[in-house]
N, C-alpha and C positions, 0 to 999 in steps of 0.2 A: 318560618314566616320571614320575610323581609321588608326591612324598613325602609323606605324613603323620608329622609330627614333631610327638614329644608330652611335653613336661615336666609331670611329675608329682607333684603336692601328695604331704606328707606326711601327712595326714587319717587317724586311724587307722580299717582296715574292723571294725565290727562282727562280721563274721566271714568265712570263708574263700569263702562263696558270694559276698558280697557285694564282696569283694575283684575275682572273678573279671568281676561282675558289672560293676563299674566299669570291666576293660579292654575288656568285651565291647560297652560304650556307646563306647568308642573309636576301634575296630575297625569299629561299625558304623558311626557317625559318617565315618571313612576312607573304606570303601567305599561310602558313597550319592555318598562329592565324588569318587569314581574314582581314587581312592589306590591306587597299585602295595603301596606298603611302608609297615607304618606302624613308626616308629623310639620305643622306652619309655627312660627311662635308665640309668645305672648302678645299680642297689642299690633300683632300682624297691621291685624282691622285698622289700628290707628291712620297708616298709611295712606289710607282712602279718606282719610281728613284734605290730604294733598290738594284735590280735585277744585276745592272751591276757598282753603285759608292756604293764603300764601302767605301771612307774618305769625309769627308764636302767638299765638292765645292759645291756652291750656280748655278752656270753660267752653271757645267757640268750636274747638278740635274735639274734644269729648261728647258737646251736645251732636255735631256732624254724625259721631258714626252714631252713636246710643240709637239715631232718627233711621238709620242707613240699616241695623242690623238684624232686622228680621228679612230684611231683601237678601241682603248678604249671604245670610243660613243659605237663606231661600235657592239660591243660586249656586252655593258651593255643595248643596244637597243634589244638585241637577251631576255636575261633576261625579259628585262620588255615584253617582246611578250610573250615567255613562260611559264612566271606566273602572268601574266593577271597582273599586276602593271602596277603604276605610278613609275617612281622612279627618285626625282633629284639625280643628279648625283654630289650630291656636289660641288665643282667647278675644271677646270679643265684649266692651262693655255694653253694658243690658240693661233697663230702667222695669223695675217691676211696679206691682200692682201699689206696693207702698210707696212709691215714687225716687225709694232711691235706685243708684246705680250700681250694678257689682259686674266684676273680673269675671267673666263664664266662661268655660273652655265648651264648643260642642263638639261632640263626640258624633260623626256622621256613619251612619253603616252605607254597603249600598245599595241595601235595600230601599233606604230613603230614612229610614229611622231616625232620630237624633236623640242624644241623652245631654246632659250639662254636668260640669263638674264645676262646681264656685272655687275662687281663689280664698281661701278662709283668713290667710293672716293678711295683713295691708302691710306695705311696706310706709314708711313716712310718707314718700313723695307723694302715694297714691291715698295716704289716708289726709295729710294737710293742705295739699296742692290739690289735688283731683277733687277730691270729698267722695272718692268711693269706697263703698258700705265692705268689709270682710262676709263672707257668704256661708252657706254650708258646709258644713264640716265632709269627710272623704267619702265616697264609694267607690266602690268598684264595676267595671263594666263587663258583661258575661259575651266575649265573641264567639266566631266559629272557630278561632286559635284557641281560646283560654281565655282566663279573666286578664284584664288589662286594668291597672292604674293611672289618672291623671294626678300631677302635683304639680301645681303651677309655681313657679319660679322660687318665689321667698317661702313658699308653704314644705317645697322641697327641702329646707333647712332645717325644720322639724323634724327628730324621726318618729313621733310618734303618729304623723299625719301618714307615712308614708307605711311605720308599720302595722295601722289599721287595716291598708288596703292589703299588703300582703298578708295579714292573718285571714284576711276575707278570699285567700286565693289568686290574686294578684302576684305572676313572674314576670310582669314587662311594668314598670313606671314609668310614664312620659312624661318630661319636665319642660314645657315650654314654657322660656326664660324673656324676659328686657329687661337688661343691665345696662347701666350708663357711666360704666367704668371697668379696668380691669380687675380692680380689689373685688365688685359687686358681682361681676362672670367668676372670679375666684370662689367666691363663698357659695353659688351655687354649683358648680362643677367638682369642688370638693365636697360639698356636704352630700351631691351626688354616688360621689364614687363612695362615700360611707354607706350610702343609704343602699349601695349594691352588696357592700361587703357586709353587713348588719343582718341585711335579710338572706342573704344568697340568693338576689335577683339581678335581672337584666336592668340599667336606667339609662334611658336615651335622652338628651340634652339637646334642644333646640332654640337660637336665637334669634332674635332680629338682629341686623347687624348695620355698622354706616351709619353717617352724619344727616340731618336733614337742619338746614340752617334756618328755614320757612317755619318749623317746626316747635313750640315749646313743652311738647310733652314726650317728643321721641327726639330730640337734639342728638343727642347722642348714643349708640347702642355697640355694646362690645361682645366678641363670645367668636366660638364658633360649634359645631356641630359635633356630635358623638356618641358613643353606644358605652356604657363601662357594664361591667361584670366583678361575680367572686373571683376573688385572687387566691384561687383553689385549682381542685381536679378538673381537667379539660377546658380550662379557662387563659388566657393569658395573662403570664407571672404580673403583668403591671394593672391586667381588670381593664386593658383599654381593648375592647375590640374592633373600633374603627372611628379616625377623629379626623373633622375637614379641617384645613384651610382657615386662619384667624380672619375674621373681619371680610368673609369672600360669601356672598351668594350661590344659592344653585343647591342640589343635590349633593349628598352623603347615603352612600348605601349602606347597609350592615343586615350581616344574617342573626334570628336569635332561634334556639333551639331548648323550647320548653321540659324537651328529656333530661337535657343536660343539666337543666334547674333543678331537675326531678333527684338526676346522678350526683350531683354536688352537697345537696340534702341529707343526702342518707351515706355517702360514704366520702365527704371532702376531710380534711386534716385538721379541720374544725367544723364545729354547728352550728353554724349563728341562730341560725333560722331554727332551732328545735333548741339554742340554751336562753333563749329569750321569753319568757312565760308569760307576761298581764301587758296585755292589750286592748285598745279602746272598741267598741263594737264599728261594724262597717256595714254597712246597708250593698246589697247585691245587685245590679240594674240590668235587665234586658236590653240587650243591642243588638237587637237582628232587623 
């Protein structure tokens, strides 16, 4: 399987077409290199606030998309049909039936399907400043590759969020990040590479990246793109398999190969993944 991972500029779009129009060069981009998945970051969506707030308001920037993102699905669900992808859709804030808001990552097939995976722990900013809600706890998603994990950003830090989804079958965890410093990209880029070595799984790491000065909920955004691995048998001695560019836009490719997950399990120089025993339950979700 290969990944198209894409961190994304803050640049505001002109408008909602043109928005759509910048992941649809993505996407296509993805699939001409023969991209399975392509992976957007956290708070992507924020972006599309651009369109119509031009100074920081945090409250006026949040209610924009929360209003915008069942079109948004709507439209990046059009993509993923069109160019035969996978694509999460970074995450994208949601206003439910209870009226609050929460971090949802959708998970698009491209068949049309969509699944959600909530950001469960709030970081401050988004639990004081934002006032949105921590969401559902982890599942896993059942593709035509394998099961697949999301962990969004600060949730990645946890492992026992991460180790739910890999007891549940889970060898790829997708971590899309917004960090608004290098200490903050630090803590999930490392807590990453633990959470590959821990389990002996794949974890691919995706940012937003760039200043928006228009901006007060996405000011700032630091990181860059990457895939890490066990630091075992047929793996690279450092667990980095493929890492973009700090602070740059565009595409990151990396191959991941669920046998070698399979290989690394049963015969690496350690077991993580088999001396690890009491794990939280993880719910299984259809994505075709």
């Amino acid at each position: 399987m290969k990944l198209a991972l894409a961190p994304f500029g803050v640049t505001p779009p002109p408008s909602f077409k043109a928005f759509i129009t910048r992941i649809e060069r993505l996407a296509a981009e993805a699939a001409l290199a023969g991209a399975d998945i392509l992976v957007l970051p956290e708070y992507f969506s924020m972006v599309l606030s651009g369109v119509e707030i031009k100074t920081p308001d945090i409250a006026a920037e949040l209610e924009y998309v929360v209003k915008a993102a069942d079109e948004l699905i709507g439209q990046i669900t059009v993509l993923a049909q069109r160019h035969k992808l996978h694509i999460l859709a970074g995450s994208v804030p949601m206003r439910n039936a209870d009226g609050k808001v929460y971090n949802r990552a959708p998970f698009i097939a491209p068949s049309g399907a969509v699944r959600y995976q909530d950001k469960q722990a709030m970081t401050r900013f988004e639990d004081e400043l934002w006032h949105v809600t921590g969401g559902n706890g982890p599942n896993v998603f059942e593709t035509a590759f394998g099961r697949i994990g999301v962990s969004i950003c600060y949730d990645s830090e946890f492992p026992l969020h991460v180790r739910a989804q890999v007891a549940a079958g889970a060898k790829l965890i997708l971590v899309p990040c917004c960090t608004a410093s290098m200490a903050g990209f630090n803590r999930v880029r490392l807590s990453a590479r633990a959470r590959a070595v821990e389990n002996q799984c794949y974890v691919a790491v995706v940012p937003l990246v760039g200043n928006a000065a228009w901006s007060g909920s996405i000011d700032e955004n630091i990181g860059h793109a990457a895939l890490f691995t066990p630091c075992d048998t047929g793996f690279p001695d450092d667990g980095v398999a493929a890492a973009g560019p700090l602070n740059e836009p565009g595409l990151v490719f990396a191959q991941v190969d669920f046998a070698a997950i399979d290989a690394v399990r049963v015969e690496g120089s350690v077991l993580n993944h088999r001396d690890w025993q009491e794990v939280p339950p993880c719910p299984v979700v259809e994505l075709a």
